[in-house]
C-alpha positions in Angstrom: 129.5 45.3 -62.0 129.3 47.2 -58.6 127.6 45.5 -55.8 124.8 47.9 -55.4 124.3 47.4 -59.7 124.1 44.1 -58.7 120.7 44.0 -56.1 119.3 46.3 -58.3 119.4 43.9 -61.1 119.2 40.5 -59.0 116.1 38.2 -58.8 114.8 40.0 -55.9 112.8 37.1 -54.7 116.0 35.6 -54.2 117.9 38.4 -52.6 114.9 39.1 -50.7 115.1 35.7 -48.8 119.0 35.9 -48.5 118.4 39.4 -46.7 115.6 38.3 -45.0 117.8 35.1 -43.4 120.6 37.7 -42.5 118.1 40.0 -40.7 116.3 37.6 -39.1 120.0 36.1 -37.4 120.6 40.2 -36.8 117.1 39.9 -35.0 118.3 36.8 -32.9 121.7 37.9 -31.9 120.5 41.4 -30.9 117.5 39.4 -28.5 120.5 36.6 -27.5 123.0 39.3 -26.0 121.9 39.8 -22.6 121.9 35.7 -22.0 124.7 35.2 -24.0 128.6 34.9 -23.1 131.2 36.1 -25.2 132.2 33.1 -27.1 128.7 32.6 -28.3 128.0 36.4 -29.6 131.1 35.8 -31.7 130.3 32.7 -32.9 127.0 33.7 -33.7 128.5 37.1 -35.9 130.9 34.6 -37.3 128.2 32.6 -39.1 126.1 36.1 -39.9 129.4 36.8 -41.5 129.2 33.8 -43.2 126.2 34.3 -44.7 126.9 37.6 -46.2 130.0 35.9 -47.8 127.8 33.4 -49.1 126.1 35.8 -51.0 128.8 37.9 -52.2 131.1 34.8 -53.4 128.0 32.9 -55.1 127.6 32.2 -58.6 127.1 35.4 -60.4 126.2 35.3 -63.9 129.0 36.1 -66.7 127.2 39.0 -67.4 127.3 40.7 -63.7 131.5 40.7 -63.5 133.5 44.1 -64.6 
C-alpha cells in the first residue's frame, strides 16, 4: 500500500498527533535558527528526521503492506 493510501486509511487521531509533534519541532527549529549554531540546527533536523522515520518504520498492520 502507497504511503499516501496509508494516511488516508490510518486512525487519524493518531496520525494527527504524530503530524502535529513533527510540526510543532518544524515550528521550534524555524523560531531556534537565529540563536542557534550550526551543530544544533542539525541536531535538531536529525531528531525531526527521526520522527518521521518513526512513523514510516512503525508497526503497520498486515493488511497495509503491497
Amino acid at each position: 500500500m502507497s504511503f499516501k493510501k496509508h494516511v488516508v486509511n490510518e486512525n487519524r487521531q493518531y496520525l494527527a498527533e504524530k503530524i502535529g509533534d513533527i510540526l510543532a519541532s518544524l515550528n521550534d527549529l524555524i523560531e531556534d535558527s537565529d540563536r542557534v549554531g550550526v551543530r544544533q540546527m542539525v541536531k535538531n533536523s536529525e531528531k525531526i528526521v527521526n520522527q518521521i522515520r518513526k512513523i514510516l518504520h512503525g508497526n503497520w498492520p498486515e493488511g497495509d503492506y503491497e
